[in-house]
C-alpha positions, 0 to 999 in steps of 0.5 A: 485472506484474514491477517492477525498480528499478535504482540509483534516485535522485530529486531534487526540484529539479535534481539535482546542484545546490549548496546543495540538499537530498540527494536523496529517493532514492539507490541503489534496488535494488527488484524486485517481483514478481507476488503479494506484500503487501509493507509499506513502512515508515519514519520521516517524510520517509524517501522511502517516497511519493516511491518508491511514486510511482516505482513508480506511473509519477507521477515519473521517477526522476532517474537510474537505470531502471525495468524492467516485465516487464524492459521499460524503461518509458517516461512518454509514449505509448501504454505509459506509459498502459498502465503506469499503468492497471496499476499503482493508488494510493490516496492518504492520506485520498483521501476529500477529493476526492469529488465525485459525488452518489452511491457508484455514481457515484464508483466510475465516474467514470473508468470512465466517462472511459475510456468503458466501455459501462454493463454492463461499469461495471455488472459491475466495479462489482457486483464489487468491491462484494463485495469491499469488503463494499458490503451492498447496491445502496441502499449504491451509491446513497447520497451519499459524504458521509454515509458513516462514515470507514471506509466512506468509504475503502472506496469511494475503494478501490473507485474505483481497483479497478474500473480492474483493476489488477494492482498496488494501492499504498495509502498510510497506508490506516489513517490516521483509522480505528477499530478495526472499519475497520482489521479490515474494512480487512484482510478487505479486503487479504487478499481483494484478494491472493487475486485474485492481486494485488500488495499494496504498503501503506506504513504507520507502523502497525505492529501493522497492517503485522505482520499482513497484509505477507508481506515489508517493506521499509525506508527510512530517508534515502532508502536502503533498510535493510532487505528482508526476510521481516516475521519477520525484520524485526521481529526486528531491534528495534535497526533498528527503534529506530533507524528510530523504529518500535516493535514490535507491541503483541503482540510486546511483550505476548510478549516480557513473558511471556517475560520472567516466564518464560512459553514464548510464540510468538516472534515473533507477529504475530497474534492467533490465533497466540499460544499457549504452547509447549512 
C-alpha cells in the first residue's frame, strides 16, 4: 500500500477557533511507499503520534487529503474498514491491555471477532510465532502476565500482525525494554521488512532509530523539518540540537577518535561497520 499525504493539518478541537492552540499538524506533504523502514522522530508534543493516527485511519485530518494507492480515503463503510485492516499500529506500552488468560488467546482475539475458522487462526498464529522468536507451543499457552517485559511486547506485536497488515506503525516500541529485548526487537523489525512490509517506528531512542530505519523523517512544531536518508539525517547535528535529539552513542564514540586523530567510518550506525579507514 502507497500512502499520500497532501497539505495536512489537524486541529484538536474546531479548528480556526480564537484563543485555542496552534494546530497539531500543518502543511503535511508525506508519501509512503511500499517497503520502507522509515523512523519518525522529534521532540515531546511535535505531533509525531497525532501523524501516525492520520496515517492509521484513527483521526480525520482537519483539512487536507489522504490518497491510498491515490485513492481518496474514506473513514466510513466498507473501505475505510479495509484501509484500517491494512494499516496496524502498536500503541506505546500495548501490554497494559492484555486480557485473555493465554498468549494464544490474546494473539486471536481479533481474529476470532473477524470470525476466522480455527485453522486459518492456527496458521497465522503458528507464523508469526516465528517471526516473533515464541520458542514453542508451551510459549502460546502461558498466562501474558507472567511473561518478561520484552516478551510482553512481542506478543502485543504479534496480536496486530496475524491481522496481515501491510504497513506495521510501532510507537516508542523501545519504551521499558532491556538491552537484549531492544536487539530481539530489531531481529524482530528486519525480519518483518523482509516480508516485504512497510515499517514506521516513531522513536526518541536514537541509537535504536540509526540502526535499523533506512529513511527519518522530522517533526518539530507540527511541521515536518526534515525527510531524508538517515545518513544524511544524522549528519545534520545542528537539527538534531535544535530538535533536542542527540546522536547516537557510536556516532559519538566516532567523531571522538576522529578528533584524537584516528580515520574512523563517518558516519556509522552500526556496530559491525565501524573500522578504521584508510
Amino acid at each position: 500500500m502507497k500512502i499520500e499525504l497532501q497539505n495536512i493539518h489537524f486541529k484538536y478541537g474546531q479548528f480556526g477557533a480564537p484563543g485555542k492552540s496552534d494546530p497539531a499538524l500543518q502543511n503535511i506533504d508525506l508519501k509512503i511507499s511500499r517497503h520502507e523502514i522509515i523512523g519518525i522522530v522529534g521532540p515531546s508534543g511535535s505531533g509525531k503520534t497525532t501523524l501516525v493516527q492520520i496515517l492509521n485511519g484513527l483521526l480525520e485530518p482537519t483539512i487536507g487529503s489522504v490518497l491510498l494507492n491515490g485513492r481518496q480515503a474514506v473513514y466510513k463503510g466498507e473501505f475505510a474498514h479495509s484501509w484500517h485492516w491494512c494499516i496496524g499500529m502498536v500503541f506505546q506500552f500495548p501490554e497494559m491491555q492484555f486480557f485473555e488468560n493465554t498468549v494464544f488467546d490474546e494473539i486471536a482475539y481479533a481474529l476470532k471477532n473477524r470470525q476466522l475458522d480455527e485453522r486459518e487462526i492456527e496458521r497465522r498464529i503458528n507464523n508469526v510465532a516465528g517471526i516473533l522468536e515464541f520458542q514453542s507451543d508451551e510459549f502460546l499457552r502461558r498466562s501474558p502476565f507472567r511473561l518478561s517485559e520484552g516478551q510482553k511486547r512481542r506478543v502485543a506485536i504479534a496480536s496486530i500482525l496475524v491481522l496481515e497488515p501491510e504497513i506495521l506503525i510501532l510507537d516508542e516500541p523501545t519504551a521499558g525494554l532491556d538491552y537484549s529485548g531492544i536487539e530481539i526487537l530489531k531481529r524482530i523489525i528486519i525480519r518483518i521488512y523482509s516480508e516485504k512490509k512497510t515499517v514506521l517506528v516513531v522513536s526518541h531512542d536514537m541509537d535504536f532509530v540509526a540502526e535499523i530505519v533506512q529513511r527519518v523523517i522530522l517533526l518539530s512544531g507540527g511541521r515536518i523539518r526534515f525527510d531524508g536518508a538517515k545518513k544524511d539525517f544524522f549528519t545534520q547535528e545542528k537539527l538534531l540540537a535544535k530538535s533536542h535529539l542527540e546522536l547516537p552513542q557510536i556516532m559519538k564514540l566516532a567523531k571522538k577518535l576522529r578528533r584524537e586523530g584516528m580515520n574512523v567510518t563517518y558516519p556509522v550506525f552500526q556496530l559491525q561497520d565501524f573500522k578504521s579507514v584508510e
